[in-house]
C-alpha positions as CSV (number, residue, x, y, z in Angstrom):
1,X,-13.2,-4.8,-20.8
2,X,-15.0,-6.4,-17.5
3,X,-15.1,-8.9,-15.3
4,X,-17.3,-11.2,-17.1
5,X,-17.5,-14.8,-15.9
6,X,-14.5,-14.6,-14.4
7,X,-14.3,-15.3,-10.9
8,X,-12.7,-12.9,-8.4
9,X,-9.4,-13.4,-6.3
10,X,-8.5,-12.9,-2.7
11,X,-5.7,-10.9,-1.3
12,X,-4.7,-12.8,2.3
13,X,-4.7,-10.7,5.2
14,X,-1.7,-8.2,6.3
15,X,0.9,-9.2,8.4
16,X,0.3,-13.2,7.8
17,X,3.1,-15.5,8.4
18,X,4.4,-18.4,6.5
19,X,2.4,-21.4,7.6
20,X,-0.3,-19.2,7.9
21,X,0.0,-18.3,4.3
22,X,0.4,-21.5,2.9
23,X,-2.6,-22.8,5.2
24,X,-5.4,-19.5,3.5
25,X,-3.5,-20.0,0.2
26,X,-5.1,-23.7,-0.3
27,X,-8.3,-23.0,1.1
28,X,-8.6,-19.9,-1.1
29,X,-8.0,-21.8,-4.0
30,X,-10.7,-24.6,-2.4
31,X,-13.4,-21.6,-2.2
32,X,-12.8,-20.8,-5.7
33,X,-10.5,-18.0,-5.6
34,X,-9.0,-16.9,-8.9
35,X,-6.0,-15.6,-7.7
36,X,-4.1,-15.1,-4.5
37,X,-2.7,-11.6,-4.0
38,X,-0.3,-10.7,-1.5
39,X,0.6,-7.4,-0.5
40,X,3.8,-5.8,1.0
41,X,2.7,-5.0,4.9
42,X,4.5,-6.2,7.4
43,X,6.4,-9.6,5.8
44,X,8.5,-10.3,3.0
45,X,6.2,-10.7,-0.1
46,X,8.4,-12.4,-2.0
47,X,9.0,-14.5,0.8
48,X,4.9,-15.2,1.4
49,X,4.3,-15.6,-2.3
50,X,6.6,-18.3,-2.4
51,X,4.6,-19.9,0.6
52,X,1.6,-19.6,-1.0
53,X,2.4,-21.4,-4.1
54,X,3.5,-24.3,-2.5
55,X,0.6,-25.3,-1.0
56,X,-1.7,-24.3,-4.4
57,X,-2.1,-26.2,-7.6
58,X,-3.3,-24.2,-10.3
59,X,-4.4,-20.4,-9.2
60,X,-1.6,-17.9,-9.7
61,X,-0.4,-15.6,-6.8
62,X,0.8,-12.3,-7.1
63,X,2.2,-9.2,-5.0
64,X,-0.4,-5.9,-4.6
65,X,1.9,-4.6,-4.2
66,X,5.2,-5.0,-3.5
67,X,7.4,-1.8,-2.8
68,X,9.3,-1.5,-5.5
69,X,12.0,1.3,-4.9
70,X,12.9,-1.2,-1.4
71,X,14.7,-3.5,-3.8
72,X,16.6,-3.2,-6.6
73,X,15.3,-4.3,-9.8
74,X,18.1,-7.6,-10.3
75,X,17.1,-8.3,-7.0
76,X,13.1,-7.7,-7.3
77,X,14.1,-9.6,-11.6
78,X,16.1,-12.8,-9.8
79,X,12.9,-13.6,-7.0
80,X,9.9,-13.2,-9.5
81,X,11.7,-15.4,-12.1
82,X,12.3,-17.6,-9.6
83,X,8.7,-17.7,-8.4
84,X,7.7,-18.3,-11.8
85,X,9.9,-21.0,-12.6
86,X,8.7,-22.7,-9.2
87,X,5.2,-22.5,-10.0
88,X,5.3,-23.1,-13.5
89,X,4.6,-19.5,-14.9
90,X,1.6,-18.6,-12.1
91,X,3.3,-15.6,-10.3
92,X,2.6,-12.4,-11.1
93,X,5.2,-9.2,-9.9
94,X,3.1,-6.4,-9.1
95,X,5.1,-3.2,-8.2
96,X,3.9,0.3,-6.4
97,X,6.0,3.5,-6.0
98,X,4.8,4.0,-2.3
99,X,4.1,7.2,-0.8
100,X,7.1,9.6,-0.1
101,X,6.5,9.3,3.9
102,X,6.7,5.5,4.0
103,X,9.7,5.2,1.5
104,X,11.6,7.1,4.5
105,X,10.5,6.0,7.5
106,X,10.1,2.3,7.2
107,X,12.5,1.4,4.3
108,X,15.3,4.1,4.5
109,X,15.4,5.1,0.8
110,X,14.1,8.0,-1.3
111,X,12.4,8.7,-4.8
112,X,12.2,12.3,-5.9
113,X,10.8,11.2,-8.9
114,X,8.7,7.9,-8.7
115,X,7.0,7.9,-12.0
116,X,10.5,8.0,-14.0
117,X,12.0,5.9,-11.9
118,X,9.3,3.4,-12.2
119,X,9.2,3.2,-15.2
120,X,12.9,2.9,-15.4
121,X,12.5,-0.1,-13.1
122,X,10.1,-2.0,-14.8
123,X,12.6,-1.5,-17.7
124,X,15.1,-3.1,-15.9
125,X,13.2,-6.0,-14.6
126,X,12.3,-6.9,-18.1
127,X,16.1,-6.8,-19.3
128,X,17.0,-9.3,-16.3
129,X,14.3,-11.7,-17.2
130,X,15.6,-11.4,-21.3
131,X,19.3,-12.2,-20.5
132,X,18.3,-14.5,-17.9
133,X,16.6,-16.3,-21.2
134,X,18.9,-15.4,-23.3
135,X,22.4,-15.6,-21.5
136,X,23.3,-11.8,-22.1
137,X,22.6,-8.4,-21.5
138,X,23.0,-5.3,-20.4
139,X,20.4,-1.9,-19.2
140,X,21.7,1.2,-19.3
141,X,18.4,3.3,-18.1
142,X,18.1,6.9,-16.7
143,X,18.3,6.1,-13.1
144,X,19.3,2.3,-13.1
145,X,21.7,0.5,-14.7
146,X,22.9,-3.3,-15.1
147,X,26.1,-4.1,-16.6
148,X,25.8,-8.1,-15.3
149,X,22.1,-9.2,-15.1
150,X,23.4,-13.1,-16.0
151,X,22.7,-15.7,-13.0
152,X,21.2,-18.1,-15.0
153,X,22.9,-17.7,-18.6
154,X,20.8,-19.1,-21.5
155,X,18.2,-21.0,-18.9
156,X,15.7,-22.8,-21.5
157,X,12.4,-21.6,-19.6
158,X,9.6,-23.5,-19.7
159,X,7.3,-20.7,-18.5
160,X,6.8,-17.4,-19.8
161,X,8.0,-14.3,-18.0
162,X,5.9,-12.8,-15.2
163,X,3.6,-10.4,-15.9
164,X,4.5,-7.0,-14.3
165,X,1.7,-5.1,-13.3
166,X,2.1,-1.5,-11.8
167,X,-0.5,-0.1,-9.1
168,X,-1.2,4.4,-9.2
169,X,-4.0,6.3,-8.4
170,X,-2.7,9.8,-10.1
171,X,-3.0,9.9,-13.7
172,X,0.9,10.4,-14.5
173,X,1.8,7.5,-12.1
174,X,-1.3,6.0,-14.0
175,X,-0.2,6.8,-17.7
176,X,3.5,5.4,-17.2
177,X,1.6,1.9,-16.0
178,X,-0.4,2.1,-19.5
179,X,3.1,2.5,-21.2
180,X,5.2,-0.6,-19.5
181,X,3.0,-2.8,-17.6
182,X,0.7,-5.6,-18.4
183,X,-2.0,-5.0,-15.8
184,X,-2.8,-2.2,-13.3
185,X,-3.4,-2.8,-9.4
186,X,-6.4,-0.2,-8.9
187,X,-6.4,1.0,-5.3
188,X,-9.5,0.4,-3.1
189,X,-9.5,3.9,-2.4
190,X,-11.5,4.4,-6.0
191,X,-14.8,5.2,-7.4
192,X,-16.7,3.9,-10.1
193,X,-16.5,7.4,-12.2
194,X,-12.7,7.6,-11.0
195,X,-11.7,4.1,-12.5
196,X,-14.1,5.3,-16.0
197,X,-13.0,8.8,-16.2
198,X,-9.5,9.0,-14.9
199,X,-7.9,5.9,-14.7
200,X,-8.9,4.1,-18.0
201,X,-8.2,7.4,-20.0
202,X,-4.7,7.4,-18.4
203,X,-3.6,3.8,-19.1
204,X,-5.0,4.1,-23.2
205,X,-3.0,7.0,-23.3
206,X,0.1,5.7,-22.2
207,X,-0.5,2.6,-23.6
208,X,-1.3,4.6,-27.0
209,X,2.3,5.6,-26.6
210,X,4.1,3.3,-26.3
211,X,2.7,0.8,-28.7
212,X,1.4,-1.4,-26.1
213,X,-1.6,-3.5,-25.5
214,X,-3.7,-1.4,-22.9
215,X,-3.0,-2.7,-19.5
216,X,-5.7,-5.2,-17.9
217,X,-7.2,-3.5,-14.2
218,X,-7.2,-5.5,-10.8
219,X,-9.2,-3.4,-8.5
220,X,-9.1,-4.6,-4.6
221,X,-12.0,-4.8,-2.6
222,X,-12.5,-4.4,0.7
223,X,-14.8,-6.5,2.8
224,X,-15.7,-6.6,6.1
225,X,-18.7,-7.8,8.5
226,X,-19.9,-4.1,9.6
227,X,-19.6,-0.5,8.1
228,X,-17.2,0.8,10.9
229,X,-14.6,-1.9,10.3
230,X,-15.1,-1.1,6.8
231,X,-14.2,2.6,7.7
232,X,-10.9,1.7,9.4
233,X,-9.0,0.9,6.0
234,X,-9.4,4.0,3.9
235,X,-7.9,5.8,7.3
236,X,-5.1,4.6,6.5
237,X,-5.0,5.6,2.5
238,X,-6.8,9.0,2.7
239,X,-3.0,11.0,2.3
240,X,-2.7,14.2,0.5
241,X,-1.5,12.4,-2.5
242,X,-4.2,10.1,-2.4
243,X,-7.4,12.6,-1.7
244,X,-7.4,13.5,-5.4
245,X,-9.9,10.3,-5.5
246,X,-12.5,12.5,-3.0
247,X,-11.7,15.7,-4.8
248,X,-12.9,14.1,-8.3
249,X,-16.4,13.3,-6.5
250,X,-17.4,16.6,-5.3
251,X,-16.0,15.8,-1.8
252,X,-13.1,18.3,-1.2
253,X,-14.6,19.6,1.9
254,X,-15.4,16.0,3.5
255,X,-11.7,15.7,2.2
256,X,-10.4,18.4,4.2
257,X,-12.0,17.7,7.2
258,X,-10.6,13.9,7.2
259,X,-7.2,14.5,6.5
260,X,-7.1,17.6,9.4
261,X,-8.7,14.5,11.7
262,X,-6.1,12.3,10.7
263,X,-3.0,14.9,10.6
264,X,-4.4,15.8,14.6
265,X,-4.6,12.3,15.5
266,X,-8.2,12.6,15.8
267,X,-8.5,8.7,14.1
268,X,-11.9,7.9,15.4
269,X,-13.2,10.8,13.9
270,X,-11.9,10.4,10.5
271,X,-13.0,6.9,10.8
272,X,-16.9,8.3,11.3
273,X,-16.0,11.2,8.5
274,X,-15.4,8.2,6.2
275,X,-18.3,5.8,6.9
276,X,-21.3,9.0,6.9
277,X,-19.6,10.7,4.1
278,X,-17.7,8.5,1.5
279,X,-17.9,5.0,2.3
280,X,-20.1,4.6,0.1
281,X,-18.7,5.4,-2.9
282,X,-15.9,3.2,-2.5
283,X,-14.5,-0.3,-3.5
284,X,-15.3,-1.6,-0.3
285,X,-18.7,-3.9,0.6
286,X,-19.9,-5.7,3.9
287,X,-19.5,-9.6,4.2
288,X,-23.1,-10.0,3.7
289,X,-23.1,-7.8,0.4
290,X,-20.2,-9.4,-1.5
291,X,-21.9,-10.8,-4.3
292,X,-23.9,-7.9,-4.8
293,X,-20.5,-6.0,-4.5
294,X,-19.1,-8.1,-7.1
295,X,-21.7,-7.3,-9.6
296,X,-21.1,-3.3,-9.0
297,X,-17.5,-3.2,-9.5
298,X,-17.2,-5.9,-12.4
299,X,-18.2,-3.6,-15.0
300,X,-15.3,-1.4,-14.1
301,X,-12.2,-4.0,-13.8
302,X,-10.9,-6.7,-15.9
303,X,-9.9,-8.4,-12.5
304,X,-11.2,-8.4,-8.9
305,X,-9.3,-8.8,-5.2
306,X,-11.5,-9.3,-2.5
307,X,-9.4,-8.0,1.3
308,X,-10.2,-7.4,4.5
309,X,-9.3,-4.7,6.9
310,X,-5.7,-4.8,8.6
311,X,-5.4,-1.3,9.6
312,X,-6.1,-1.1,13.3
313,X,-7.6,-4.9,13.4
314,X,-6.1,-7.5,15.3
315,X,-5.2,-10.7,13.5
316,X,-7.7,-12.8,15.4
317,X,-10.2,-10.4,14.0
318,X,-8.5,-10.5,10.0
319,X,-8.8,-14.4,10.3
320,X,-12.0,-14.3,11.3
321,X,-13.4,-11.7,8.6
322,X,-10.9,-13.6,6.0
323,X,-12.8,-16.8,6.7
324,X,-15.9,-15.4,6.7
325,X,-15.0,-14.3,3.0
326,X,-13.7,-17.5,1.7
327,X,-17.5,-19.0,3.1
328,X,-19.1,-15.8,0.8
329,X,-16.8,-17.1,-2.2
330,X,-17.8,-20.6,-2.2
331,X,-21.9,-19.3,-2.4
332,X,-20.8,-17.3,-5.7
């Protein structure tokens, strides 16, 4: 599948409050955004998407993502159906393991296995939302388990259940979204052959599996007014577990070299690594390129979220280029 006609979405800036987010959720929607994504930075995305879809009418709003292993799945199941019955069936739950590093340090809680347990979780989500339709219930998985899932027994929903959709950039993490979720949050740390050759392959096998529709793609964008700003954001994602992206495209030395930059605290030179050496073959166009941006990466996602940078950037400066984005939208 691709893009189409469809138009793409935004994802609001990092680290936005609540008034804030209610304020860029309605004038995304006014620009013609499709969608309003939010991701888990420095707020409560659960918290922010419910802000969002207050002050919006008919776009849905999702997570990209949010942390799933920081919450437990009755407690991640009881906000998204909540959301959804708010909103009238426009939120989407989208879900990410996180890196091992980050599970530690800012949230306190481990996963030695985060594919498993992922796609235990998503398991368990789904069996809240049934016996929250249905009254009754129980989900005995192999590393969760819900003996009383019923806050709202035999609720007669007018809405469907949220769509779960599961974000990886390895193919295992990648094959267990093709088996349980109904879309895939493609990080903008990808290429155009990685997205054709690694991830679709991945989620039709899983998919293939498990007897399940194949998993629709939502690949974020990043867009910013100049090339170094653009070369801030993929700092922040180029991780061992991640450089498996620049290995797949020939670039295992540039790889090298960036992450020993990064791992000696050297950012501004992994910063200029990024924007001579792969910049380029990323999801990520300047403010003044969008549309022709659009047009490249269409062909290779079902859905598009257009960002801007937050890593290193002062808000001022993520309003602004956010702003800026919105005025590209409404030329589309």
């Amino acid at each position: 599948m691709a893009l189409g006609a469809r138009r793409p979405g935004v994802m609001l800036p990092g680290g936005v409050g609540m008034g804030q987010a209610q304020r860029l959720a309605e004038e995304s929607e006014a620009a013609g955004a499709e969608a309003v994504w939010i991701a888990d930075v420095r707020r409560e995305p659960y918290l922010l998407s419910a802000a969002a879809l207050s002050t919006t009418k008919a776009v849905e709003v999702g997570t990209n993502v949010a942390v799933a292993f920081a919450r437990s799945p009755a407690a991640t199941a009881q906000a998204a159906w909540d959301l959804a019955g708010w909103s009238g069936g426009r939120f989407v739950l989208g879900l990410g393991s996180q890196v091992k590093g980050t599970l530690e340090r800012r949230f306190g809680v481990s996963a030695e296995h985060p594919g498993p347990m992922l796609r235990d979780y998503v398991k368990a989500v789904r069996a809240c939302f049934k016996a929250y339709r249905e009254g009754h219930g129980r989900y005995e998985g192999d590393y969760y388990r819900i003996k009383q899932p019923v806050f709202m027994p035999g609720e007669d929903a007018g809405w469907p259940e949220p769509p779960i959709y599961v974000a990886g950039v390895n193919p295992v993490m990648t094959a267990i979204a093709g088996e349980c979720a109904d879309g895939f949050a493609a990080h903008m740390l990808s290429t155009e052959a990685y997205l054709d050759e690694v991830i679709r392959p991945a989620l039709s096998r899983g998919a293939a599996g498990a007897g399940r529709p194949e998993p629709v793609v939502l690949l974020s964008i990043v867009v910013a007014p100049t090339r170094e700003l653009l070369a801030r954001q993929p700092t922040a994602y180029i991780v061992p577990g991640y450089r498996r992206v620049l290995d797949h495209a020939g670039l295992k030395e540039e790889a090298d070299a960036i992450l020993t930059a990064i791992a000696e605290r050297r950012r501004a030179a992994a910063q200029k690594l990024i924007e001579d050496k792969v910049l380029d073959l990323l999801a990520a166009v300047t403010l003044d390129d969008v549309a022709a941006g659009i047009r490249r990466w269409a062909p290779h996602a079902d859905r598009l979220a257009l960002s801007v940078p937050w890593y290193g950037v002062e808000e001022a400066e993520q309003l602004a280029t956010y702003r800026g984005l919105l005025s590209e939208l409404e030329r589309i």
